[in-house]
C-alpha positions, 0 to 999 in steps of 0.5 A: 675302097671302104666296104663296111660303114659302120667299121669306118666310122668307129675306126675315125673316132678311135683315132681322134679319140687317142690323138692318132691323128690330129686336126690344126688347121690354123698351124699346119703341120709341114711333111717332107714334101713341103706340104702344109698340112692340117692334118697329122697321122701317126696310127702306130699310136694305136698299138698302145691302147689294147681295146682299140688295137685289137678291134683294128686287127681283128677288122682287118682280119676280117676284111682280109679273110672276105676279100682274099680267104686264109691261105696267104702270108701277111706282109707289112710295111715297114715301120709303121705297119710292122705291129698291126701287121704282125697282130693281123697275122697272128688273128689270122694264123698265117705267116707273117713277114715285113718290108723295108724301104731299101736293103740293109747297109749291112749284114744279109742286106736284106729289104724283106725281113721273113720268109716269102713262101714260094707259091703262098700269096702275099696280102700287104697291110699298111697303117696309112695311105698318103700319095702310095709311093711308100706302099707301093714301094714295097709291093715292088719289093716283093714282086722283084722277088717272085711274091705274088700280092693280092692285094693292100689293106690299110688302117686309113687313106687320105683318098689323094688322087696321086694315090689312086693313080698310083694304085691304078698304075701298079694293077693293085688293088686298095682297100681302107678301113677309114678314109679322109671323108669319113674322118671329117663327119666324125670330127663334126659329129663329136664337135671336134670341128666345125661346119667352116673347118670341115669346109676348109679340111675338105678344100686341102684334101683336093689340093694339098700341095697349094693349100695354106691356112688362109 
């Protein structure tokens, strides 16, 4: 859910400004799923340009501070939201901590990397959203060990409906400051496409495990 339009919009043009993500339709990028995929999505590229690094934490301070208050610790999900999560939780002066996808091999073997502060509840940021199984992995993480989450605030999401049932599943709560439908106005909007393209970027969206370039 997005809460702030204006946030949304500005936050799709930045990522397309410094190539954060990346629109070809006519040579698909492949994920690990097999999925061809017009679109490819790297937001830790953010973390390089300071002007729009900090307007994204300081948005997703914001949001976090409106939806859930400041008595929380910030958790992020680990790699790609280790940095904008630690940025978050410096704005916001709370604890911070980070989640891997599985333990360690070695040493502690530990999958949550900080300390889980008994009874301090647990907001979880997460760079992008895709089918959640990731995310959502590691808010099992954190429940498997007595961590209370609220809720998940995300730089962007596809807006998958596996995602949404995923969310749905596991009685969380998503909120996004840019989404997939927001991406492709200001992709028209700044002529990075056109009219045919957002029509066939707008088709994969709805199908993407049967969508090809033709």
């Amino acid at each position: 859910m997005i809460h702030d339009l204006d946030t949304a919009k500005k936050t799709a043009t930045f990522l397309l400004q410094i190539k954060a993500i990346k629109l070809n339709p006519k040579n698909p990028f492949t994920w690990a799923s097999g999925w061809k995929s017009p679109i490819y999505c790297d937001n830790r590229i953010t973390l390089s340009f300071p002007e729009i690094r900090n307007y994204l934490s300081q948005q997703l301070a914001h949001q976090i501070e409106a939806l859930y208050g400041t008595d929380i610790q910030i958790a992020g999900v680990a790699t790609g939201a280790i940095g904008i999560g630690m940025l978050v939780a410096d704005r916001m002066d709370v604890p911070f901590l980070y989640v891997r996808p599985e333990p360690k091999k070695h040493g502690r073997q530990n999958q949550i990397e900080g300390s889980l502060i008994p009874n301090k509840k647990i907001v979880v940021v997460e760079d992008l959203i895709s089918t959640g199984k990731s995310s959502l992995n590691a808010v099992a993480a954190l429940r498997e060990n007595q961590g209370d989450v609220l809720g998940m605030m995300a730089l962007f999401t596809y807006g998958f409906e596996i995602a949404t049932q995923q969310f749905e599943q596991a009685q969380l709560s998503l909120h996004t400051l840019s989404d997939y439908n927001t991406l492709l106005d200001a992709a028209l909007q700044t002529n990075y496409i056109d009219t045919q393209t957002a029509e066939n970027l707008s088709h994969w969206r709805t199908d993407p495990a049967s969508w090809n370039k033709g």
